[in-house]
C-alpha positions as CSV (number, residue, x, y, z in Angstrom):
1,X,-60.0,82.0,30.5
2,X,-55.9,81.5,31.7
3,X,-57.5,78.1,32.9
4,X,-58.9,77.1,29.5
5,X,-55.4,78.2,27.6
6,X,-53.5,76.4,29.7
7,X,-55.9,73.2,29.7
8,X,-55.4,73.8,25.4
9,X,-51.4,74.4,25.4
10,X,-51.6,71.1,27.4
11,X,-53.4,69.5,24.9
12,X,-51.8,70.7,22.1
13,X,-48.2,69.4,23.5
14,X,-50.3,65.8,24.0
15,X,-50.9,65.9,20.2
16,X,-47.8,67.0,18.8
17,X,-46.5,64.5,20.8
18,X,-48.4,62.1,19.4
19,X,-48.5,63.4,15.7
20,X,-44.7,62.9,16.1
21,X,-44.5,59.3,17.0
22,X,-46.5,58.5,14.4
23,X,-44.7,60.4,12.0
24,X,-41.6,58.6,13.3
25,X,-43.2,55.2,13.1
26,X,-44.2,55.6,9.4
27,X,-40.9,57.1,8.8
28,X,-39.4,54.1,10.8
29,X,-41.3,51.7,8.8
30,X,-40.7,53.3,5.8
31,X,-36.8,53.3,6.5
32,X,-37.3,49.4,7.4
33,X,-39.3,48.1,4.3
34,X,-36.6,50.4,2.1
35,X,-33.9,48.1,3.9
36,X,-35.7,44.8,3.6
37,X,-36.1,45.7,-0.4
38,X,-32.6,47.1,-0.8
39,X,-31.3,43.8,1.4
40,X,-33.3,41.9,-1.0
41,X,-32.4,43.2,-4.1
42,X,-28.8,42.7,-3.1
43,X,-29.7,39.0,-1.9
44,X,-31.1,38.6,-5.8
45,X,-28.4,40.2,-6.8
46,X,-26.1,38.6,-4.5
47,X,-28.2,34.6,-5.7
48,X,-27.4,35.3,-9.6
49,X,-23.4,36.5,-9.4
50,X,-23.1,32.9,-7.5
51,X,-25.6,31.1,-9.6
52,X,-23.6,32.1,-12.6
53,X,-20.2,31.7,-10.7
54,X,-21.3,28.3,-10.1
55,X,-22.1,27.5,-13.6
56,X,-19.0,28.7,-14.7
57,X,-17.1,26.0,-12.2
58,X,-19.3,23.3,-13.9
59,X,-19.0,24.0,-17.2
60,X,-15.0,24.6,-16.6
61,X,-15.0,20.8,-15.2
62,X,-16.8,19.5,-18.0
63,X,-14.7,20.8,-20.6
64,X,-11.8,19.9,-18.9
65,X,-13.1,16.3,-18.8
66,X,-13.9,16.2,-21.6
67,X,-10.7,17.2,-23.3
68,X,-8.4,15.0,-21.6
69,X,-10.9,12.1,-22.9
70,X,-10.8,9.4,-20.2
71,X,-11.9,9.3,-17.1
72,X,-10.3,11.6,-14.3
73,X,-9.7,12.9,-11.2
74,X,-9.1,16.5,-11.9
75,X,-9.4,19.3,-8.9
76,X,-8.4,23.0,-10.3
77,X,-5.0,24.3,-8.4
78,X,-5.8,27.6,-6.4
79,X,-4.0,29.7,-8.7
80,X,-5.9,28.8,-11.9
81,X,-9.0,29.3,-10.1
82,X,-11.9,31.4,-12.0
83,X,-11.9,35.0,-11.3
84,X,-15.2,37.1,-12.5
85,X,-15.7,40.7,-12.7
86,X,-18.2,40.3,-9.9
87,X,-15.9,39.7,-7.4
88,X,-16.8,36.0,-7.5
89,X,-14.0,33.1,-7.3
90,X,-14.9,29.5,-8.5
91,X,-12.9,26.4,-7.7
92,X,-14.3,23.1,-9.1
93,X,-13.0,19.2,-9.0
94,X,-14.4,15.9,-10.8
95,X,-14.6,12.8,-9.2
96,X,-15.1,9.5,-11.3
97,X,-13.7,6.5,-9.5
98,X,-16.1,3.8,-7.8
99,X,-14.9,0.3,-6.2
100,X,-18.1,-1.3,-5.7
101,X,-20.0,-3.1,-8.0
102,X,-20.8,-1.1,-11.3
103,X,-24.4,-2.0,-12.5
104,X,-27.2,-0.3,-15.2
105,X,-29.4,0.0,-17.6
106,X,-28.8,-1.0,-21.2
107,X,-31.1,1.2,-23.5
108,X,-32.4,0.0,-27.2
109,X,-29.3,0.8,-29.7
110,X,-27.2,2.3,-26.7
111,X,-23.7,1.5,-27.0
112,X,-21.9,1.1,-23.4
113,X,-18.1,1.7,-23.3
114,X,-16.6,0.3,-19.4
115,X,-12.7,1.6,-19.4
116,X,-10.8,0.2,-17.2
117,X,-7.6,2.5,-16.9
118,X,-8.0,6.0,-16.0
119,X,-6.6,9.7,-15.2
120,X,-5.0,10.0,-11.4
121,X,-4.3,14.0,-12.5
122,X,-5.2,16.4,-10.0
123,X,-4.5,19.3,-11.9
124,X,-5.6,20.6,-15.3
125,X,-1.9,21.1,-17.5
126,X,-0.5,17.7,-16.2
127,X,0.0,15.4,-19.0
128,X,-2.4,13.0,-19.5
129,X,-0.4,9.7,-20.6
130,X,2.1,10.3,-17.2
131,X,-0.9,10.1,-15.0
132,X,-3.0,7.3,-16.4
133,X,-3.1,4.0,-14.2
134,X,-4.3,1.0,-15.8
135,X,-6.3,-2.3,-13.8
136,X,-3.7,-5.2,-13.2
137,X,-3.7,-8.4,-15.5
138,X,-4.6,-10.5,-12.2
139,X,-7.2,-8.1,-11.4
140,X,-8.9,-7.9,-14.9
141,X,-9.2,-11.6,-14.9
142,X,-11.3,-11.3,-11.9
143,X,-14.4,-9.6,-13.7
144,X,-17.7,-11.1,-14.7
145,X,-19.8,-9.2,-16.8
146,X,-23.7,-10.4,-16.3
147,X,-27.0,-9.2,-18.1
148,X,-30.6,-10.2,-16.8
149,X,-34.6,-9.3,-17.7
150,X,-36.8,-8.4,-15.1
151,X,-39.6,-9.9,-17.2
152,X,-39.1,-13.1,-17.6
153,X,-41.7,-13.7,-20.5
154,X,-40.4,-10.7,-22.6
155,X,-39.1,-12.7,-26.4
156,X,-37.5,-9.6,-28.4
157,X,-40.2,-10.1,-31.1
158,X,-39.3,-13.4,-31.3
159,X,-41.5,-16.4,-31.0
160,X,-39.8,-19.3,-33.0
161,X,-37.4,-22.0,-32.1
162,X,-35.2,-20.4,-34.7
163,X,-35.6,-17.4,-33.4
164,X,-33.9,-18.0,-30.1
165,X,-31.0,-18.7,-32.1
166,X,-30.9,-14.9,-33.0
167,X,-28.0,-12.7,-31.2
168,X,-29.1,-10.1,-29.1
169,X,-26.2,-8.3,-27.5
170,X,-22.6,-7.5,-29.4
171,X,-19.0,-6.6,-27.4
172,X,-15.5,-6.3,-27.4
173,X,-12.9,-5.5,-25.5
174,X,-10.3,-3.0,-26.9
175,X,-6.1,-2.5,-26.0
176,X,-3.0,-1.0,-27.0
177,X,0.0,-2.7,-27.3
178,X,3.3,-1.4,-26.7
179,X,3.8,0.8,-29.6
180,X,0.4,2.3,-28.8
181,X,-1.6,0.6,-31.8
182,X,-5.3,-0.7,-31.2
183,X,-6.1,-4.2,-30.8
184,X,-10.1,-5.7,-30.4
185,X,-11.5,-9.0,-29.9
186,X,-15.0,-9.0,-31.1
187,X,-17.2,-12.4,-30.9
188,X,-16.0,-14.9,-33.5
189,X,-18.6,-16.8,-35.2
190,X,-18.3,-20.8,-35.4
191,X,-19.9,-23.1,-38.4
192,X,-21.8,-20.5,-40.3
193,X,-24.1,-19.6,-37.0
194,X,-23.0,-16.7,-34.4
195,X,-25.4,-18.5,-31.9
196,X,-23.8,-22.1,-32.3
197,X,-22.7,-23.5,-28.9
198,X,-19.3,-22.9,-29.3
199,X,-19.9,-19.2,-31.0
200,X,-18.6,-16.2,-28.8
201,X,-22.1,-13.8,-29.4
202,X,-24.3,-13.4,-26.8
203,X,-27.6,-14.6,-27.8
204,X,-31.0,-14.7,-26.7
205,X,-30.8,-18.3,-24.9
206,X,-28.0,-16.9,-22.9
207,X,-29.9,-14.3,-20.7
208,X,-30.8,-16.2,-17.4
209,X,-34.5,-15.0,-17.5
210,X,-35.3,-15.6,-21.0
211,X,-37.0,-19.3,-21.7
212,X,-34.7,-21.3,-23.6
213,X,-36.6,-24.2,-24.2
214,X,-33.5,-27.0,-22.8
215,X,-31.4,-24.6,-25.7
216,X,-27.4,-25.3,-24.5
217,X,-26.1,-22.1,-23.1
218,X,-22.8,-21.1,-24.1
219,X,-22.4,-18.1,-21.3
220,X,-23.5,-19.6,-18.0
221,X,-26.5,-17.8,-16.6
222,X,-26.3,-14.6,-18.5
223,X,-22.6,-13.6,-17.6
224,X,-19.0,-13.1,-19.6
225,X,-16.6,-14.3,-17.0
226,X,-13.1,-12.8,-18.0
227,X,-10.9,-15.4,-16.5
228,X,-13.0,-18.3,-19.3
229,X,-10.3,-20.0,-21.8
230,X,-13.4,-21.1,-23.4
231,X,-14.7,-18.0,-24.9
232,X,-12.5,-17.5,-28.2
233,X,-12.7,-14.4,-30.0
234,X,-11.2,-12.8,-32.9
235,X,-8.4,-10.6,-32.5
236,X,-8.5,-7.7,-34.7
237,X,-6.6,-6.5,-37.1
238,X,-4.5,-9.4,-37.3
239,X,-7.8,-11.6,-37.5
240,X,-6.2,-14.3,-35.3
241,X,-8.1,-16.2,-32.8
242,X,-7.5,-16.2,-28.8
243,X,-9.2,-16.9,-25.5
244,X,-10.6,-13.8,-23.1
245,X,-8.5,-15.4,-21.0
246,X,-5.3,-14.8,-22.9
247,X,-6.5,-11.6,-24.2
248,X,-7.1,-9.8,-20.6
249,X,-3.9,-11.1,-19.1
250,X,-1.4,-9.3,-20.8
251,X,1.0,-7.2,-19.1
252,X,2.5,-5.7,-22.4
253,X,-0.8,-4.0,-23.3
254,X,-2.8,-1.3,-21.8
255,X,-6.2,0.7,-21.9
256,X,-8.3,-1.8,-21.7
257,X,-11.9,-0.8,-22.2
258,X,-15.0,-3.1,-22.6
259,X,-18.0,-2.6,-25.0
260,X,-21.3,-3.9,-25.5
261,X,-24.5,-3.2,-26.9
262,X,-27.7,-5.0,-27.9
263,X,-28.7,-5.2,-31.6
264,X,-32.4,-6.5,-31.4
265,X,-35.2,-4.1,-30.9
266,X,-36.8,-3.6,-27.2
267,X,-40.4,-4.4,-28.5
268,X,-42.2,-7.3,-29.3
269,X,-45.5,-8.0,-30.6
270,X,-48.1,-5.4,-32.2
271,X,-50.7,-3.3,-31.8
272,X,-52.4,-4.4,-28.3
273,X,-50.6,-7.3,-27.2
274,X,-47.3,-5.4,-27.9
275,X,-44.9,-4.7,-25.3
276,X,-41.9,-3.3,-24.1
277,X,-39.2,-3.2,-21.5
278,X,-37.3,-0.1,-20.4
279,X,-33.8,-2.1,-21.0
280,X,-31.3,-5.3,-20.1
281,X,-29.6,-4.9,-16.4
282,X,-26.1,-5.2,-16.8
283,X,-23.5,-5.6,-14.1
284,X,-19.7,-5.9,-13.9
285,X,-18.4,-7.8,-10.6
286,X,-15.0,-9.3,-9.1
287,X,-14.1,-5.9,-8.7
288,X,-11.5,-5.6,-5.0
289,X,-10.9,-2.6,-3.0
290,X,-7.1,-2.4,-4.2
291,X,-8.2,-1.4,-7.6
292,X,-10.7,1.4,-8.6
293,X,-12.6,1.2,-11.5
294,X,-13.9,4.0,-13.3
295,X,-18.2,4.0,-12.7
296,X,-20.5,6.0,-16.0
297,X,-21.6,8.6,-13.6
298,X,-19.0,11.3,-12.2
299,X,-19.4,14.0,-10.1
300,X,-18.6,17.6,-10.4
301,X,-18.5,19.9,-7.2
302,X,-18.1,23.4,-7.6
303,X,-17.5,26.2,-5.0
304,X,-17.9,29.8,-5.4
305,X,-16.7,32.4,-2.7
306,X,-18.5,35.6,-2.9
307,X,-17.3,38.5,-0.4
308,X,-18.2,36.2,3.2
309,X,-20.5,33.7,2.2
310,X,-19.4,30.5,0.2
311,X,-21.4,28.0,-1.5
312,X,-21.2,24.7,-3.0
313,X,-23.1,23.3,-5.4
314,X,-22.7,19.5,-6.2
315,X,-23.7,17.8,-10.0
316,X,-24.3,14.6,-10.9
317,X,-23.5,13.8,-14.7
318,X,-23.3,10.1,-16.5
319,X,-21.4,10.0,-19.3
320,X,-22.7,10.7,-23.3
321,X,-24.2,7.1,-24.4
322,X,-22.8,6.3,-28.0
323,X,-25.3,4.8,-30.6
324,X,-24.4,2.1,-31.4
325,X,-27.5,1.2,-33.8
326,X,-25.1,0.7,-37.0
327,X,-21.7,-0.5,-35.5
328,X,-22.7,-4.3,-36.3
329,X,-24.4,-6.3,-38.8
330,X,-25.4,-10.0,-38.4
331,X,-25.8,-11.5,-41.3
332,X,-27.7,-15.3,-40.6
């Protein structure tokens, strides 16, 4: 009988022993999953303060950009940086200046504005007109605007001879003079048609891919070459005449900014047999590596710190197209 008791008590210690480890395993687990949900509730937590700290550093960057109205190099100073009741600080910078070729698309009444001075500011409150650098007079007279198809066959909804006589794409190029007025020369039109040989619209016949049909081209193989004395335009508002060439090389003016935009519809034909092209290529070139050149798309990087971690979040934005659909009228 003392045998048995003892064999029992033995026993008894086994599953206590046993009963306990279990018990502290499912507490242990218990404990663990708690953690792992409270770590990530915090991580949640934790994602959306930054998310929205992040935002706020973009949106800040936009508005900023946006108010000083030309193209900039802006990069917040550490003590103006965003401070949220979360704990969160956000620092943010835009940067908008390319050297390499600048090249796009052209969309169906989009009007495409090219300046070519802009904002060296890297800070917020500094003034705007102390910090703006404009391109060089030798170096403006370097640039070649050219447009191209990548269809070849595509006629703009027009199929007649007199219908390559039609202009397809309108620009201008925009300055101030020294006591800060506004000066354009837009194409001038010669003889009563805006597509004559010596007119200064770009018309059908003068996009390299389209079939001209022997028509004489008066911009060689689809491009605007700035340094031309041939390519007279009218100077606006004085309505006097004068070369690109004379116009770009001025040293007295500033703010130069080229426009252009097409004024024919991207469709042609009806029905089944009609088609339609995504846009015209256009491309500026004879751009050097001593002078930048604002590009259409900028980039904003913002960076929020948030107790140890940081994080960076980098945007990509191109710049608002105008519409241009009702700027011009060509009368024929």
């Amino acid at each position: 009988m003392k045998k048995m008791n003892k064999k029992n008590k033995g026993f008894s210690i086994i599953v206590s022993l046993a009963t306990s480890l279990i018990l502290i395993g499912v507490t242990t687990a218990i404990i663990v999953s708690m953690n792992r949900s409270l770590e990530q509730a915090n991580n949640i937590d934790h994602a959306n303060k930054a998310f929205f700290a992040l935002e706020s550093g973009k949106e800040a960057a936009l508005f900023h950009h946006n108010s000083r109205g030309i193209p900039a190099n802006l990069a917040i100073a550490q003590d103006e940086k965003i401070s949220h009741t979360t704990g969160a600080e956000t620092t943010w910078e835009i940067k908008q200046i390319k050297t390499e070729e600048i090249s796009g698309v052209m969309h169906e009444n989009e009007k495409i504005t090219i300046p070519l001075f802009w904002d060296t500011s890297t800070t917020t409150t500094s003034s705007t007109s102390s910090n703006t650098v404009n391109m060089s007079a030798s170096e403006r007279q370097k640039l070649e605007l050219k447009f191209g198809l990548d269809d070849n066959d595509f006629q703009f909804g027009e199929t007649t001879t007199d219908g390559l006589k039609k202009v397809l794409i309108v620009w201008s190029i925009s300055r101030k003079n020294a006591s800060g007025d506004l000066e354009t020369l837009i194409p001038i039109e010669k003889n009563g048609n805006p597509c004559e040989a010596n007119s200064s619209f770009f018309c059908i016949f003068d996009l390299p891919n389209v079939t001209t049909n022997s028509v004489t081209k008066h911009f060689t193989a689809g491009t605007i070459d700035f340094s031309s004395t041939s390519i007279t335009g009218k100077v606006l508002p004085t309505g006097g005449e004068m070369s690109l060439y004379d116009f770009m090389r001025s040293n007295s003016h500033s703010d130069y900014q080229i426009s252009f935009q097409p004024v024919l519809a991207f469709s042609y034909g009806s029905g089944s047999t009609s088609e339609k092209i995504a846009g015209i290529n256009y491309s500026i070139t004879g751009l050097s590596n001593s002078q930048n050149i604002p590009s259409n798309i900028y980039e904003v990087v913002a960076k929020t710190k948030l107790g140890d971690s940081v994080q960076t979040e980098t945007y990509l934005f191109k710049e608002n197209p105008a519409i241009g659909a009702f700027d011009y009228t060509i009368f024929r």
